[in-house]
C-alpha positions in Angstrom: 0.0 0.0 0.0 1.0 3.6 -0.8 0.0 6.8 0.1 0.7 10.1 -2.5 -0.3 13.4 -2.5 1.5 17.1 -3.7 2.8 17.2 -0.1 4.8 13.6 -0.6 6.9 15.0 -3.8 7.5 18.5 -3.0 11.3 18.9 -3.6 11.7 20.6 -0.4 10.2 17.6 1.4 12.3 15.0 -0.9 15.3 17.2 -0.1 15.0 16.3 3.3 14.6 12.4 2.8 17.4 12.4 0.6 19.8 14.5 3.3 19.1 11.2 5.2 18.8 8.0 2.9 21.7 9.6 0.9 24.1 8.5 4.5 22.6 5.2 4.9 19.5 6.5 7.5 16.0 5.6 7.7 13.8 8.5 6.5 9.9 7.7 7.4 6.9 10.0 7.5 5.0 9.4 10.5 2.0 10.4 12.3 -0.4 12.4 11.2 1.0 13.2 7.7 0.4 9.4 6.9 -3.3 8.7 8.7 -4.6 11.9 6.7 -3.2 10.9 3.3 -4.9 7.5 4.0 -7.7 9.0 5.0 -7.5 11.5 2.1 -7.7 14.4 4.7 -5.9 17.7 4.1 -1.9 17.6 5.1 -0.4 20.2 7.1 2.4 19.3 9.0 5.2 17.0 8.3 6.9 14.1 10.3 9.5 12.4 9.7 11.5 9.3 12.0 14.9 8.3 11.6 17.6 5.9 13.0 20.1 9.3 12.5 21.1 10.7 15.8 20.0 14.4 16.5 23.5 15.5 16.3 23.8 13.2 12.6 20.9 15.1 11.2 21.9 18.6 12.3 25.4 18.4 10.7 23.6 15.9 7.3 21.8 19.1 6.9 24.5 21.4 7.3 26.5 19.7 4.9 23.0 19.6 2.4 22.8 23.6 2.8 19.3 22.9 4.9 18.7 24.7 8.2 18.7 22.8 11.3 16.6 24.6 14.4 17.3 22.2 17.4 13.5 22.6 18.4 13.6 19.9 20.9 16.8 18.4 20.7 17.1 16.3 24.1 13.9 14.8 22.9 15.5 14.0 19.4 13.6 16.5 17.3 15.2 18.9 15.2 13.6 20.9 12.6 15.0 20.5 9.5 13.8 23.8 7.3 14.1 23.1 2.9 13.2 25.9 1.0 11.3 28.0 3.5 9.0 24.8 4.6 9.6 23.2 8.3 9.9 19.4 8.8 10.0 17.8 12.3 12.9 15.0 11.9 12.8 13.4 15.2 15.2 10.2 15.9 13.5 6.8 16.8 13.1 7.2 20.6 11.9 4.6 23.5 10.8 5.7 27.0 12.9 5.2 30.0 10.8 7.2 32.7 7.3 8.7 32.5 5.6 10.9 35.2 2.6 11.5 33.1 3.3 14.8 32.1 7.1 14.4 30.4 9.0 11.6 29.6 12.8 10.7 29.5 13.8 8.6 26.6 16.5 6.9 25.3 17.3 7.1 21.3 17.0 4.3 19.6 17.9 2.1 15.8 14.5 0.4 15.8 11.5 1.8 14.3 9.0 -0.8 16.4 10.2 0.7 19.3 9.7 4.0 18.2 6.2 2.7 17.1 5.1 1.2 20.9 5.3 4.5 22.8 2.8 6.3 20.0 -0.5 6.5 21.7 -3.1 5.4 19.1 -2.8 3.0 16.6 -3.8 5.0 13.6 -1.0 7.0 14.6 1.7 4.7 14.5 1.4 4.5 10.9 5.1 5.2 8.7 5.8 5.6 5.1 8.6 5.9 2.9 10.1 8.4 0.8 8.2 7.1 -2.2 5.2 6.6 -0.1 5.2 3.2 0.7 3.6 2.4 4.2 4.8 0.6 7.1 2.9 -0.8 9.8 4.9 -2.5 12.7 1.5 -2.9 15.1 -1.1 -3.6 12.3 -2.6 -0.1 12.9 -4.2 -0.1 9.1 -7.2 -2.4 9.8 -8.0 0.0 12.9 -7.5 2.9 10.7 -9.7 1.6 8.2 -12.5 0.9 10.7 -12.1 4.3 12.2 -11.4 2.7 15.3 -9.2 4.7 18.0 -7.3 2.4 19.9 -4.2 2.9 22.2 -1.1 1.2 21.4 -0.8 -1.9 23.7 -2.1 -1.7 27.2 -4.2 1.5 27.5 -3.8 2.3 31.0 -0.3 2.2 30.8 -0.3 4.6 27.6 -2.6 7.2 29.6 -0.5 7.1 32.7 2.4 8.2 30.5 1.0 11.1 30.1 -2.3 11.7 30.6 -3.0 14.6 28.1 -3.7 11.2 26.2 -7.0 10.7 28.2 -8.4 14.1 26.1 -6.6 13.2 22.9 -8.7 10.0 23.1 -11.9 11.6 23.3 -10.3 14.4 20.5 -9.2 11.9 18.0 -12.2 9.7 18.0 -14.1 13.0 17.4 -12.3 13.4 14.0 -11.6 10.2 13.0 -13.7 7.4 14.8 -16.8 6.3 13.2 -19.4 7.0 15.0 -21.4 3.7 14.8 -18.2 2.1 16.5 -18.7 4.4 19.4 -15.6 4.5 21.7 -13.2 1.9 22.3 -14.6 0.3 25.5 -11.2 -0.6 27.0 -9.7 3.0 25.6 -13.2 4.5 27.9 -12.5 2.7 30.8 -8.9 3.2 31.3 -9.6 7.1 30.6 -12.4 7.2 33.5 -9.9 5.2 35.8 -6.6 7.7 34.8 -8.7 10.5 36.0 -6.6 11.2 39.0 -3.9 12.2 36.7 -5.8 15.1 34.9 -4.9 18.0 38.0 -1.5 17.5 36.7 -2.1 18.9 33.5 -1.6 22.8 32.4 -4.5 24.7 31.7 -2.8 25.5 28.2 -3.0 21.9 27.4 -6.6 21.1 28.7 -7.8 24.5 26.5 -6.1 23.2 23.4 -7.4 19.9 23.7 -10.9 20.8 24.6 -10.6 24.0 21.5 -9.9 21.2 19.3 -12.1 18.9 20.2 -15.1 20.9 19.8 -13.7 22.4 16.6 -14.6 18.3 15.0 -17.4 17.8 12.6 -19.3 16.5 14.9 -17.9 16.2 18.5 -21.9 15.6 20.4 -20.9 11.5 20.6 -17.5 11.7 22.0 -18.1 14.7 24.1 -21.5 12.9 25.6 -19.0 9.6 26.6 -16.2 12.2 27.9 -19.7 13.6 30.3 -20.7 9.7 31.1 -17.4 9.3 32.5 -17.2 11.8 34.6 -14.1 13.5 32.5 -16.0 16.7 30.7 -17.5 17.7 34.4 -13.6 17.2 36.3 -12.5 19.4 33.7 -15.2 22.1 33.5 -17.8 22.3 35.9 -21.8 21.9 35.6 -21.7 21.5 31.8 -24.6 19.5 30.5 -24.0 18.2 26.9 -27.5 17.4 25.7 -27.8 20.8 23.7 -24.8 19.8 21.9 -26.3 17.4 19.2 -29.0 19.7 18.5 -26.9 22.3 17.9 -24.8 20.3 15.2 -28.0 19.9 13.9 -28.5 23.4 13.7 -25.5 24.8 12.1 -26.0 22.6 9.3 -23.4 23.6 6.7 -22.4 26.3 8.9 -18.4 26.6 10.0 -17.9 25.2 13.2 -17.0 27.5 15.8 -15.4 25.6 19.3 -16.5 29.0 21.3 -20.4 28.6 20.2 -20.0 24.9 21.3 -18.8 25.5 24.5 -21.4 28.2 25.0 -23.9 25.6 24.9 -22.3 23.3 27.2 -22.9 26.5 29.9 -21.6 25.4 33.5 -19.1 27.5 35.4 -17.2 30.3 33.9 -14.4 28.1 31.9 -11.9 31.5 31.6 -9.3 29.5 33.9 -10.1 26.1 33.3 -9.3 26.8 29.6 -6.6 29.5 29.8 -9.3 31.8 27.1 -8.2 34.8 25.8 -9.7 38.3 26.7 -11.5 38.4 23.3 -12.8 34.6 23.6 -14.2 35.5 27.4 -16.1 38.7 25.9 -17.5 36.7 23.1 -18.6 34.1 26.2 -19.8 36.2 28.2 -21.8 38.0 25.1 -23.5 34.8 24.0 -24.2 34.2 27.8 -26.1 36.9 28.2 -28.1 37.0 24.9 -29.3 33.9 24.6 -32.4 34.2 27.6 -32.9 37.6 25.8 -35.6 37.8 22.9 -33.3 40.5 21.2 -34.6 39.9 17.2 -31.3 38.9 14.4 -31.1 42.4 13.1 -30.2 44.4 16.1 -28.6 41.3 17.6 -25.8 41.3 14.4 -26.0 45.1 14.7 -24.9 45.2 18.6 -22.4 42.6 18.3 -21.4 41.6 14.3 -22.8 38.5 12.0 -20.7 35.9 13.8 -22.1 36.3 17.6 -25.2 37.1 16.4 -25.4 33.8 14.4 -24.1 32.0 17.8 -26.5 33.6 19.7 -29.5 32.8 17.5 -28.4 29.0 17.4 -27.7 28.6 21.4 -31.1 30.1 21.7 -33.0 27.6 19.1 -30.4 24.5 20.5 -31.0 25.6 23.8 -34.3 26.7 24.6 -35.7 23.9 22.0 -37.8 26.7 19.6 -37.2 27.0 15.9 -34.5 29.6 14.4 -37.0 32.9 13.1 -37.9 33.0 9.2 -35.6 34.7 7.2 -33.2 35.1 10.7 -29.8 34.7 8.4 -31.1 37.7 5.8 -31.8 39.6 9.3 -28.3 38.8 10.2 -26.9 40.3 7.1 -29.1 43.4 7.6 -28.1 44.4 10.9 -24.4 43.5 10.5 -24.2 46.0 7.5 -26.5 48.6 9.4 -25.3 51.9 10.7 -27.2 54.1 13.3 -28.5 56.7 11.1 -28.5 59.8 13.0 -25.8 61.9 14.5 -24.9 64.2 17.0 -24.9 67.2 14.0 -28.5 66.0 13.8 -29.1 67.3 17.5 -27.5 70.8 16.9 -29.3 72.3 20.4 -28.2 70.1 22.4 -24.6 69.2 23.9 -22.7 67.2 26.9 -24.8 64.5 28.1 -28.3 66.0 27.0 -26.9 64.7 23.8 -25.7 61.5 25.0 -28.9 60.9 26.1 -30.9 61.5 23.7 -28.6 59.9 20.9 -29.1 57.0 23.3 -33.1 57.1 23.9 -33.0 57.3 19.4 -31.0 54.2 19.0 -33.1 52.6 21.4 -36.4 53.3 19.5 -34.4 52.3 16.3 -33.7 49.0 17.4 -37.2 48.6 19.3 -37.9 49.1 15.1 -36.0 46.2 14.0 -33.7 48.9 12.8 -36.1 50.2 10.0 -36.9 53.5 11.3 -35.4 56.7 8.8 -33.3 59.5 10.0 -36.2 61.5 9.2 -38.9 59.4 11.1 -36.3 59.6 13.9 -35.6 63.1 13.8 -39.2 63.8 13.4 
């Protein structure tokens, strides 16, 4: 079996093979490059596992006029830059220690040791310069099912490192089938790792969850993460039953992680999740809005097309009543409307006579669902 795509025969990215199989090293793609190509799921970032040394791959590239950037190079990774493009080349590595955040490890010649301290199956998946896979644990039939299953014994995987507990839930989001449901051992060994979740940064937990949420469809494996007692360790009083109605709802709508975790509601998630100023006023905005009975138009026009679109779909998802007629037209309206009247409007008045009575117009403007004229205003 081979796998192909633009990606596999850039130059940049055969330069970079060659700098190694050109000395007598291994050069394998690994990872994520190879499950999305067999999946025939966009490519972005490039793997590659050798038998080469860190040290032997940072002078190979030297000597092939490539840049070396010793990103992590007690770890064994070293990014190896061709023509402007980054590629990880990280050297076949085995653990010696874990404490379930980091791990100390110990470089090694054999790629099936490299392959046993991966955490999924479907992601100990390697290919060759000309594409050819290699599968040292028989991950391809699991990767053809869609099935997301840990490498060997799960609970010793997860106590490894046990951001793998969320990567679990993550990965079967985007790639399990959701007829299989989750991997029943894979479940169990998350809900019984749970002790090792505290341990965790915030940084981590948000990135995980952000991505998570950002899947197709992320109602299944987010609903098993709740019935395990994960989702409410991690974020407090959420309920996921909204969540599959508001997949429903977007429809062919972009997904947007913030609007999902809106609807999840529970305690303020600011520190749980590490969010950034911006992402807690867009929270706390959809928080507020969606008990209100503000109409799309001055909705989109008080806080922009995006929020307002949230808003209106918490509020359908949530509160189980249809979206209005013609609510996305609405949307457009009030996003692309401007207050029509000005302070040069109100020439007798000034200081906060003006402010207020700019303030009682707008206020009858949107009580008009934005349709009132300057004139009517004015008048």
């Amino acid at each position: 079996m081979k796998i192909d795509g633009a990606w596999l025969h850039d130059p940049a990215t055969q330069a970079v093979c060659a700098m190694l199989t050109g000395a007598g090293h291994q050069a394998l793609f690994v990872g994520g490059c190879v499950r999305n190509a067999l999946l025939h799921a966009a490519v972005t970032d490039i793997d590659i596992a050798t038998d080469a040394t860190p040290d032997r791959v940072v002078a190979l590239a030297k000597a092939a006029d490539l840049k070396p950037v010793p990103t992590g190079i007690d770890h064994g990774t070293v990014t190896v830059v061709a023509n402007g493009k980054p590629h990880e080349v990280t050297t076949f590595r085995r653990d010696v220690a874990t404490d379930g955040r980091h791990a100390t490890v110990a470089f090694s010649a054999r790629i099936e040791e490299d392959a046993a301290r991966r955490d999924f199956t479907m992601n100990a998946l390697y290919a060759r310069p000309d594409g050819t896979v290699v599968d040292p644990l028989d991950g391809l039939p699991d990767l053809g099912a869609r099935h997301v299953r840990f490498v060997g014994d799960p609970a010793r995987r997860i106590r490894e490192d046990y951001l793998r507990i969320l990567r679990f839930f993550r990965f079967t989001a985007w790639y399990g089938d959701p007829a299989l449901g989750m991997d029943a051992e894979g479940l169990a060994a998350c809900a019984a790792g749970m002790e090792g979740l505290p341990g965790l940064s915030r940084e981590r937990i948000g990135s995980e969850i952000r991505k998570l949420l950002s899947a197709p469809d992320p109602a299944p494996a987010t609903a098993s993460m709740a019935q395990a007692g994960i989702l409410a360790a991690l974020l407090p009083g959420t309920d996921t039953r909204a969540l599959a109605p508001l997949i429903h709802l977007e429809g062919d709508l972009p997904p947007r992680w913030l609007r999902r975790l809106a609807v999840l509601g529970g305690e303020d998630p600011t520190d749980a999740l590490r969010l950034s100023r911006a992402e807690q006023r867009d929270l706390a905005a959809l928080r507020t809005e969606i008990p209100t009975t503000t109409a799309p138009a001055p909705l989109a026009y008080r806080h922009g097309a995006d929020l307002a679109t949230d808003a209106l779909l918490l509020r359908a998802a949530l509160l189980e009543q249809p979206l209005p007629a013609h609510w996305q037209d609405d949307v457009a309206r009030g996003a692309a409307a401007r207050f029509p009247v000005t302070a040069a409007d109100l020439p007798g008045l000034v200081g906060p006579a003006l402010g207020q009575e700019l303030k009682r117009l707008e206020k009858a403007w949107l009580a008009s669902d934005l349709r009132l004229t300057r004139s009517q205003l004015l008048a």
